[in-house]
C-alpha distance (Angstrom), angle and dihedral (degrees) to the residues before:
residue distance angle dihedral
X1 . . .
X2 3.90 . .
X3 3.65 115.1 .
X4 4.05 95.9 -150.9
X5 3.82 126.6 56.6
X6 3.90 126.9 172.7
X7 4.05 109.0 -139.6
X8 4.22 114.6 -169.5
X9 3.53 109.8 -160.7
X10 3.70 139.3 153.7
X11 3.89 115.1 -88.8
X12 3.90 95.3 -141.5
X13 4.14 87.0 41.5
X14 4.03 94.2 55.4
X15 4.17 84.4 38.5
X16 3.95 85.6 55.8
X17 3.56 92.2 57.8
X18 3.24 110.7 35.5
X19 3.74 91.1 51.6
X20 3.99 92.3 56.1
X21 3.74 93.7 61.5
X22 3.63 94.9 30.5
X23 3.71 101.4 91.8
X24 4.09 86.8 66.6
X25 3.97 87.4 71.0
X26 3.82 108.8 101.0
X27 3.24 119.2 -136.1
X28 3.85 92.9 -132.2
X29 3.87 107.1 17.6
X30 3.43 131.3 -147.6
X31 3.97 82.4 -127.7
X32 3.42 121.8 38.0
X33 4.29 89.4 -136.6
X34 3.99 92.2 61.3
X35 3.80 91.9 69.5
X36 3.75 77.1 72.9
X37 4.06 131.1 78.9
X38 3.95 113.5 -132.8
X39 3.66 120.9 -127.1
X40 3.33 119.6 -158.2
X41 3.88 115.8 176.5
X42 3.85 122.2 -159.2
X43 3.54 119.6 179.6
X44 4.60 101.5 -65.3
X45 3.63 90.7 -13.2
X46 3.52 132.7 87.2
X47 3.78 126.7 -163.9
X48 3.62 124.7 -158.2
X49 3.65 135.1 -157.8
X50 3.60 135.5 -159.1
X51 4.42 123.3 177.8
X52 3.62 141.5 169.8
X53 4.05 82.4 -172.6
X54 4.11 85.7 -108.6
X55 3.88 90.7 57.3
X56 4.01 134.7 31.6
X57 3.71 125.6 -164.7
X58 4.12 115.6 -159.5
X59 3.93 125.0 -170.5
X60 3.36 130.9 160.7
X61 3.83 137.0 -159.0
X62 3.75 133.4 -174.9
X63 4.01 109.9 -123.7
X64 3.77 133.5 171.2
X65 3.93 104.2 -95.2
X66 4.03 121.2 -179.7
X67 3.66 100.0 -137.6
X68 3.95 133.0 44.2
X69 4.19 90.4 -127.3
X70 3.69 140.7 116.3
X71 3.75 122.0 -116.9
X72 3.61 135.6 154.3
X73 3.83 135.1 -170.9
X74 3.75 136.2 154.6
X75 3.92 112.8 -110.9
X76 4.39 113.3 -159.1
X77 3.27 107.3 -95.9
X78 3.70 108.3 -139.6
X79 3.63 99.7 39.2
X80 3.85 93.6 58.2
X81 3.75 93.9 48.2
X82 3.61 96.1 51.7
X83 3.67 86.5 45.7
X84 3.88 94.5 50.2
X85 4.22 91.4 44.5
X86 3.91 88.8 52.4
X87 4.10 95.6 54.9
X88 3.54 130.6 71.2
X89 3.36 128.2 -111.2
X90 4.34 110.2 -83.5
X91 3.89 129.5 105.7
X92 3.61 113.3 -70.7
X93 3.80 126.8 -157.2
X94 3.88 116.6 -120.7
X95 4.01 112.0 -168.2
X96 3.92 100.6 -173.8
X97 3.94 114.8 -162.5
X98 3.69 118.8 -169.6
X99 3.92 95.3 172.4
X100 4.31 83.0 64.2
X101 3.90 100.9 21.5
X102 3.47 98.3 -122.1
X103 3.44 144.5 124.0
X104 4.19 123.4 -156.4
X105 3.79 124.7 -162.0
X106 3.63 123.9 -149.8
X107 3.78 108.7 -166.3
X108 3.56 121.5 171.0
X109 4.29 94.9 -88.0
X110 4.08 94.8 31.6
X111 3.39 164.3 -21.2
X112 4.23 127.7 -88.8
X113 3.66 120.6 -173.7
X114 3.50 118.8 -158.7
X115 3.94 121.4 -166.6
X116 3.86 103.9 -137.8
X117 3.77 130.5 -178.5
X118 3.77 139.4 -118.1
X119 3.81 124.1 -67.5
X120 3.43 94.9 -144.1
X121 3.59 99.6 66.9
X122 4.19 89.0 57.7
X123 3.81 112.2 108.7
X124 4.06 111.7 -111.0
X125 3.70 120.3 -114.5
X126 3.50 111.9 -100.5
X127 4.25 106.3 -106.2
X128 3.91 108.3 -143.8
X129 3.97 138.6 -178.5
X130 4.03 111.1 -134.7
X131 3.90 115.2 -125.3
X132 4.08 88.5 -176.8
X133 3.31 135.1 7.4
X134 3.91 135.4 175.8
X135 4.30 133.9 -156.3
X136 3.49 116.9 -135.8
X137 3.85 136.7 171.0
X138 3.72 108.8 -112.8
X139 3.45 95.4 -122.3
X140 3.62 87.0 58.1
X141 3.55 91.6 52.4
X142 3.33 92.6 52.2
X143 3.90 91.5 39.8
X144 3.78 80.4 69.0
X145 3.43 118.3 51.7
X146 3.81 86.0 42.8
X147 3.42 88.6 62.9
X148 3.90 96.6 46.6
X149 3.97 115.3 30.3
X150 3.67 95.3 79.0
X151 3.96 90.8 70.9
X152 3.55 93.5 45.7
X153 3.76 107.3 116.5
X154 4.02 122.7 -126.5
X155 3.97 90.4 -164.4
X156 4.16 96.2 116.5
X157 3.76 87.6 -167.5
X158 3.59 79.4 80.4
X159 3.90 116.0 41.1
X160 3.56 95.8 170.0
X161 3.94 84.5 74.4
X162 3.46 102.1 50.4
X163 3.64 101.9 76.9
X164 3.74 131.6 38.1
X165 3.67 119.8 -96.8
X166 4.11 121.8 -126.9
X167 3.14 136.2 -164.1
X168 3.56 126.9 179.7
X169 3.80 129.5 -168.4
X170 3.70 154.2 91.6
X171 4.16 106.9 -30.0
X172 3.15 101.1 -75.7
X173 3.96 113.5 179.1
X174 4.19 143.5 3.2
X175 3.78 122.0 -124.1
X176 3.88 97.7 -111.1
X177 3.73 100.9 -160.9
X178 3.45 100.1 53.5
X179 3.75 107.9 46.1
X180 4.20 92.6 128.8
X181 3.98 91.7 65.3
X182 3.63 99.0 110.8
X183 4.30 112.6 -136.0
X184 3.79 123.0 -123.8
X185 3.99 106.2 -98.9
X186 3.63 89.3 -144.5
X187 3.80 131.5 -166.1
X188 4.33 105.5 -107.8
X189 3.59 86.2 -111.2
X190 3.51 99.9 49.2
X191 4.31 81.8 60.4
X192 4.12 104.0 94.0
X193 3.35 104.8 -104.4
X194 4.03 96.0 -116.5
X195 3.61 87.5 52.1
X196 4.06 96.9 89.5
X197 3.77 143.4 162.4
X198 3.88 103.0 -86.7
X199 3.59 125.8 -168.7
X200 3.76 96.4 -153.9
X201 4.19 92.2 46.1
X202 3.47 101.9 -122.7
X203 3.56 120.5 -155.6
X204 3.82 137.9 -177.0
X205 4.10 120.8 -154.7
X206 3.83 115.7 -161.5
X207 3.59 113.7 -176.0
X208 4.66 129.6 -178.6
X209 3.68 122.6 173.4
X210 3.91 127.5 156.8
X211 4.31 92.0 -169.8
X212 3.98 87.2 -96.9
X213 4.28 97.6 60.5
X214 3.86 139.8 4.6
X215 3.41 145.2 -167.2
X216 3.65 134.2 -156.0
X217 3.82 123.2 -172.7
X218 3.67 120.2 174.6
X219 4.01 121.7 -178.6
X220 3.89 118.4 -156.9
X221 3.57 136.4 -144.7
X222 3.87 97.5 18.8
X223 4.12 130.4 177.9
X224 3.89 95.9 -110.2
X225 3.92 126.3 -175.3
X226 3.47 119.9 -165.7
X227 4.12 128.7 172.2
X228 3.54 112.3 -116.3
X229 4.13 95.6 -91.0
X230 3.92 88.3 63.4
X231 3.90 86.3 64.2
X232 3.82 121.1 101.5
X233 4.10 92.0 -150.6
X234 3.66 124.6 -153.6
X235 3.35 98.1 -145.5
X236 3.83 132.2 92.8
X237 4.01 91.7 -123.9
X238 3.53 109.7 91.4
X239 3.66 100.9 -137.8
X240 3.61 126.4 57.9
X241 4.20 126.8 -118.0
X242 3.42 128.3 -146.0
X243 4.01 91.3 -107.2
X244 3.89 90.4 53.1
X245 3.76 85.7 50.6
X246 3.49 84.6 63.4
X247 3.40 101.3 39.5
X248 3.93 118.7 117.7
X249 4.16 84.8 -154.8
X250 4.11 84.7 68.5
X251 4.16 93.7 125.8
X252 4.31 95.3 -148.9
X253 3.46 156.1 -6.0
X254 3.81 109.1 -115.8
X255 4.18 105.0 -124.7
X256 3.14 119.0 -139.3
X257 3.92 130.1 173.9
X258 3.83 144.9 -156.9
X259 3.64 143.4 173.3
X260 4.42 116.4 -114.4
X261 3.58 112.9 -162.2
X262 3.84 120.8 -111.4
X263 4.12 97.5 -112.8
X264 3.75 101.8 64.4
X265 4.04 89.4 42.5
X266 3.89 84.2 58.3
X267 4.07 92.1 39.8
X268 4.19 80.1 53.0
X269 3.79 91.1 42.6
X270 3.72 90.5 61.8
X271 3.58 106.2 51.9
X272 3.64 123.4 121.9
X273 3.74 96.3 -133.7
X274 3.31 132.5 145.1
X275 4.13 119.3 -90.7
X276 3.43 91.5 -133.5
X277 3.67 102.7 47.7
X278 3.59 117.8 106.8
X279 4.30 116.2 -119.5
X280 3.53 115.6 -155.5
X281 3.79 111.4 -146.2
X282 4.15 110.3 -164.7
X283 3.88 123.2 -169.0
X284 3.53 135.7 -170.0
X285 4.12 132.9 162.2
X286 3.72 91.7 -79.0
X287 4.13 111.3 20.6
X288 3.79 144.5 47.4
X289 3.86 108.2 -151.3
X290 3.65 110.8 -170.1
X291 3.93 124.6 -171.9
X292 3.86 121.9 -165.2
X293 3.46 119.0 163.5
X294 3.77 114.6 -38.3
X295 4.39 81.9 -33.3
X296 3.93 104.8 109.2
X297 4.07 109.9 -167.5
X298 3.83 127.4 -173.2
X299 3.80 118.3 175.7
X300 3.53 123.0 168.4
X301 3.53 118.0 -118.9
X302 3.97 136.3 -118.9
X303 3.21 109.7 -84.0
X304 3.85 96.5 -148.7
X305 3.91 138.6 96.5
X306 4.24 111.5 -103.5
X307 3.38 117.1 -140.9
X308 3.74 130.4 -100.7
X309 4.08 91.3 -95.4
X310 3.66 86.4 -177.2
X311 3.63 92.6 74.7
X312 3.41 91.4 63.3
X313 3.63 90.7 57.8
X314 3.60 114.1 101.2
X315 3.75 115.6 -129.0
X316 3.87 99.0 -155.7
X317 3.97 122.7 33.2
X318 4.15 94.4 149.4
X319 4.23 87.2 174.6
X320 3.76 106.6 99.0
X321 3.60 124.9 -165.8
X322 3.71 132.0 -175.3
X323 3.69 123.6 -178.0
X324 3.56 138.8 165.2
X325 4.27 104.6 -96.7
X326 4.03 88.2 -144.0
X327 3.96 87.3 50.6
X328 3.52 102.5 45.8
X329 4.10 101.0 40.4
X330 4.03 87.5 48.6
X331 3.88 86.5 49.6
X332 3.56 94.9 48.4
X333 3.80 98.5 41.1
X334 3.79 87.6 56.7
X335 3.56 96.8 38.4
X336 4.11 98.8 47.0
X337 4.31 84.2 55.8
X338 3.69 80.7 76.6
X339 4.01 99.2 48.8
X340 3.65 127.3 103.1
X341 4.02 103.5 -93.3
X342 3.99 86.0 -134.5
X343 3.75 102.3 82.4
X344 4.00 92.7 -15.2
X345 3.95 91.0 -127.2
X346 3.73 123.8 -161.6
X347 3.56 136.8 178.8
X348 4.24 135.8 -130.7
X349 3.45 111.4 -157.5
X350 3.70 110.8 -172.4
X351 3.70 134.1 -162.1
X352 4.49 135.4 141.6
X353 4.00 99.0 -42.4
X354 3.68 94.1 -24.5
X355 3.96 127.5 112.8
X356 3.71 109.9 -174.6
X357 4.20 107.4 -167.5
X358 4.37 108.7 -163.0
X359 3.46 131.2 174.3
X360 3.71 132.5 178.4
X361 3.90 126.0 -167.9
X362 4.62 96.8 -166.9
X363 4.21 80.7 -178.1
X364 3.67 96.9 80.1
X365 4.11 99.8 0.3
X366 3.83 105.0 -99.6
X367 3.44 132.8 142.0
X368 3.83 146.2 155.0
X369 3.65 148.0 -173.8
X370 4.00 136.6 -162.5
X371 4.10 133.2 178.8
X372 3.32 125.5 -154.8
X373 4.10 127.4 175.2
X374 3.02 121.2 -110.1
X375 4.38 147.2 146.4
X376 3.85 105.8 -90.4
X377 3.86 116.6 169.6
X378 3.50 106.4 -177.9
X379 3.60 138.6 81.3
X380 3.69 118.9 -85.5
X381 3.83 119.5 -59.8
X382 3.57 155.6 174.2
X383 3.31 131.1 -161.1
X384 4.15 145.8 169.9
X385 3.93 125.8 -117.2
X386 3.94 130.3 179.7
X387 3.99 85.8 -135.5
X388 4.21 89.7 -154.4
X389 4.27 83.4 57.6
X390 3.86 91.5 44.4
X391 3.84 101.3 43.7
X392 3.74 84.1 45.5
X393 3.63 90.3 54.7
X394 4.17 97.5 41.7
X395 3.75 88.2 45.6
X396 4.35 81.9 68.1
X397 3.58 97.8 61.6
X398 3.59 118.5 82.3
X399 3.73 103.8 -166.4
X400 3.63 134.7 97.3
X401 3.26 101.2 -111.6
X402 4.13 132.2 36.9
X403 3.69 126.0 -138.3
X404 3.80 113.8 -163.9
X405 4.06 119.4 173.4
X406 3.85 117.6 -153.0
X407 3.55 144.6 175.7
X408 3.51 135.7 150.2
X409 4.07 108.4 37.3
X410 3.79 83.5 -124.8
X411 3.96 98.7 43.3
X412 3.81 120.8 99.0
X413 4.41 107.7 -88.7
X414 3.81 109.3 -131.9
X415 3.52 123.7 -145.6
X416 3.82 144.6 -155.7
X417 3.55 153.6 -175.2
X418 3.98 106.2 -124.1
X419 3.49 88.4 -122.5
X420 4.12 136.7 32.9
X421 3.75 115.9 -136.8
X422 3.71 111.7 -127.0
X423 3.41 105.5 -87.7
X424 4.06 105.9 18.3
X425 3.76 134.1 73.9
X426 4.06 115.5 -152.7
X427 3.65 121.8 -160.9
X428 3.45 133.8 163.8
X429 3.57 137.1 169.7
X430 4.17 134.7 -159.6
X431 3.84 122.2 -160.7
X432 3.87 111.1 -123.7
X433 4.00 126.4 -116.2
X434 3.93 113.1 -119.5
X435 4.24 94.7 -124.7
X436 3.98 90.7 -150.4
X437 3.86 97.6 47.8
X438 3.33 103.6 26.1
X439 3.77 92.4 -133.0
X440 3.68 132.8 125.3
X441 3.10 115.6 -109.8
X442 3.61 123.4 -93.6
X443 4.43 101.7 -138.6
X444 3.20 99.9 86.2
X445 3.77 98.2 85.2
X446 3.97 117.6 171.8
């Protein structure tokens, strides 16, 4: 095998790529080769990849490459992505030497040698079979994790918070709090296109909470693939064949359920891909495996039990509120400049079609107040909000309008779009302020 290969390839091309699965590279790794990308070269086609030794990133581009040969070595990181940002766009000239470990670029004004280090001491990808996986549109995809990532907890004294929980399966329940928000009668083609008619009901759950917020999402009627030991057969046999595999009489999809961490959600988040391109999301008792585009991503999953979120859901909140989203964040944002910077502690005062929002900071004597109209049915009420948590939590919904159920001042506020897309249900949920104490409360328990 040749130790030296010369690769032409487009500056802003190799920039593309390398900034996709660069956000994987820790800043101090747990090994000092992973603050390197991994090049392995395969005839015209180059395949990159990024790890934090929990997560690996994969793309590949096609390149012009001198010799029909295999070769790999791990190129620094940093130093070529600073180098790539700082050129302008033309073909560059990579000569990779795996006899000296280094790699020299020829741009158009001069050369840059970087030393590099051995391939061979990178950590392999993890290889995987998929028990379940699911199609979605990639604007769907990234539909989700918008809507959940901001509840996911950072407190690693708890790593069953800091990822968001999935669970994927036949439909398996109805939000019953919300069952007067009216869904969008939309146009077939206005449907995503991964979001199809399916005989078994598919259904994907996503759930985020920190203890303070949280945020359920759940898509309907999903594409799901499942090997034949996430079947529930119908049969007496205990093993499935390939006709009952394709047998519309095949009574379920088994669920089953995980938890991803946050940091490869918010790699995924941040690829340029197109909307309409369909991601494949793959899960088994031990891996995620998500594939975008020509962006491959396998992160191993938390190993820990999630809670039983729907405890915290309350199962009477007969105060309904609906307020204009523009009204109430502008209200709030103005409002919440006043509050004490502590616990950032604002008031609801409700009444008939009023919503009265107060805040008072004693510390250094400020205060302020706003109404705004509104369509309360309810009697009158008060109630505490950490206004950060519950601008956070408006800033999710996407509608017009708001819907938020209460009760209790100390029972968890529900809140809702005004209207349910198609194929989606959108919850969330913020945990109350106790006015007196100035404490949040303590029900929410996860």
């Amino acid at each position: 095998m040749d130790n030296k290969i010369k690769i032409i390839v487009s500056s802003a091309n190799l920039l593309k790529h390398l900034s996709s699965i660069g956000g994987v590279v820790a800043s101090n790794p747990v090994m000092p080769i992973l603050d390197t990308f991994l090049f392995e070269i395969n005839d015209n086609t180059i395949k990159i990849t990024a790890s934090d030794l929990q997560t690996y990133l994969v793309t590949s581009l096609n390149a012009d490459v001198s010799k029909n040969n295999k070769l790999k070595i791990a190129i620094p990181a940093r130093i070529i992505l600073d180098t790539l940002k700082n050129l302008p766009n033309q073909q560059i000239e990579l000569n990779i030497n795996t006899e000296s470990y280094s790699v020299e670029i020829k741009s158009n004004n001069g050369k840059y040698r970087i030393a590099c280090e051995s391939a061979e001491d990178y950590p392999e990808c993890p290889q995987y079979i998929a028990d379940i996986t699911m199609e979605i549109s990639a604007s769907f995809l990234k539909r989700v994790i918008d809507k959940l990532l901001f509840a996911v907890s950072t407190d690693e004294t708890k790593p069953f918070l800091t990822g968001v929980f999935v669970e994927i399966g036949p439909e398996l329940e109805k939000n019953e709090l919300n069952n007067d928000i009216p869904i969008y009668q939309e146009d077939e083609d206005l449907v995503p296109s991964s979001i199809l008619p399916n005989t078994n009901k598919s259904q994907a759950v996503f759930v985020a909470s920190n203890g303070n917020k949280l945020a359920k999402y759940v898509l309907k009627n999903l594409n799901i693939k499942n090997s034949a030991s996430s079947y529930i057969s119908t049969s007496t046999s205990n093993e499935l064949n390939e006709n009952e595999l394709e047998d519309s009489n095949l009574s379920k999809i088994r669920p089953m359920s995980c938890i991803i961490p946050k940091k490869p959600l918010s790699i995924v988040n941040g690829f340029s891909i197109v909307e309409d391109d369909i991601v494949e999301l793959s899960l088994n008792n031990s891996h995620a495996y998500i594939k975008a585009g020509n962006i491959e991503v396998t992160t191993r999953l938390i190993e820990e039990a999630y809670p039983n979120y729907k405890n915290v859901l309350p199962s009477e909140n007969p105060y309904k509120l609906t307020v204009d989203r523009s009204d109430i964040l502008s209200s709030l944002k103005r409002v919440s400049i006043y509050a004490n910077k502590t616990d950032n502690l604002i008031k609801f005062a409700l009444s008939e079609n009023k919503l009265k929002i107060l805040t008072k900071d004693n510390s250094f004597c400020n205060e302020a107040s706003e109404s705004i109209p509104c369509c309360y049915e309810g009697e009158n009420f008060e109630i505490g909000f950490n206004s950060k948590f519950l601008i956070e939590t408006i800033s999710k919904i996407d509608t017009d309008e708001v819907v938020l159920y209460m009760g209790e001042p100390h029972r968890a506020v529900l809140l809702f779009p005004s209207n349910q897309l198609k194929n989606e249900d959108i919850l969330l949920l913020v945990m109350p302020v106790a006015i007196e104490v100035k404490q949040v409360s303590r029900n929410m328990v996860l």
